[in-house]
C-alpha positions as CSV (number, residue, x, y, z in Angstrom):
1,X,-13.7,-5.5,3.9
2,X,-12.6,-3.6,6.9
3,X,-12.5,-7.0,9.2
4,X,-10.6,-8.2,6.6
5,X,-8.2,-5.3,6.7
6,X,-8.1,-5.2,10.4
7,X,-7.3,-9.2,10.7
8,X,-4.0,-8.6,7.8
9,X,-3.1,-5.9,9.5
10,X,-2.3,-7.7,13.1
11,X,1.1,-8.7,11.8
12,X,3.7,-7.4,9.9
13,X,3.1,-7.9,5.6
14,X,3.1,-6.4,2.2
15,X,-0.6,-6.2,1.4
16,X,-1.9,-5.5,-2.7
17,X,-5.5,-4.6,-3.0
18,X,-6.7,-4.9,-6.7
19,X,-10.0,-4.6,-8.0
20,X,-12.0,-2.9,-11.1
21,X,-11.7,0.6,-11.5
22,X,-13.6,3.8,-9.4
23,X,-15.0,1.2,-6.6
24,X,-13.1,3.1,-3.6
25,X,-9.9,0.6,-3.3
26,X,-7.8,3.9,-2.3
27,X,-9.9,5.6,-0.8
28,X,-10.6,2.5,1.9
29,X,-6.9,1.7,2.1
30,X,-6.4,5.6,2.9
31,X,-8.4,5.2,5.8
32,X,-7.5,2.8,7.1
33,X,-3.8,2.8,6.8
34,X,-4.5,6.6,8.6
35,X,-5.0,4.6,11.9
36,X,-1.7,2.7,11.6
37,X,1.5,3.9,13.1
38,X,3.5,3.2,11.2
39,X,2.3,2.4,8.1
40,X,3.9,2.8,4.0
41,X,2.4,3.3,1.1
42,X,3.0,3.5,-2.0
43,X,1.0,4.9,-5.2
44,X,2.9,2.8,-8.1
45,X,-0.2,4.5,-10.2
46,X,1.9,7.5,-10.4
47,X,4.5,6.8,-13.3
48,X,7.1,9.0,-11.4
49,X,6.9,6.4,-8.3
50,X,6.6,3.3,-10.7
51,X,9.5,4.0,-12.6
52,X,11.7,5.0,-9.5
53,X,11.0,1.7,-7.8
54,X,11.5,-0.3,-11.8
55,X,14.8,1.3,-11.9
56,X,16.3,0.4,-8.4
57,X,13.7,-2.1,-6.4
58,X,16.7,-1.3,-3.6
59,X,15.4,1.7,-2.9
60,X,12.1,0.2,-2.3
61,X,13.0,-2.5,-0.4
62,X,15.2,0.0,1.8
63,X,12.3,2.2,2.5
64,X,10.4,-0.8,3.5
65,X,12.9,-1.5,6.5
């Protein structure tokens, strides 16, 4: 998984990791993305977030550039 990571992450792209719960998805993209600079995440878990970004995807998009 981490070549993998390493080979998306040569260029510029909105990356979406999925997979079945409690098998370390955020803790491996927390990692990693702590070696890139600069690097955005986003937790869309957390309702707050979700809901912010359902409400005006402008936002989200503007924090993106």
């Amino acid at each position: 998984m981490d070549a993998w990571l390493k080979a998306v992450a040569a260029k510029p792209q909105i990356t979406h990791v999925s997979g079945m719960r409690q098998t370390g998805k955020t803790t491996l993209l927390r990692r990693f993305i702590a070696g890139i600079d600069p690097a955005v995440s986003f937790d869309l878990q957390d309702l707050v977030t979700l809901r912010r970004y359902e409400d005006a995807p402008e936002d989200w998009a503007a924090e993106i550039e």
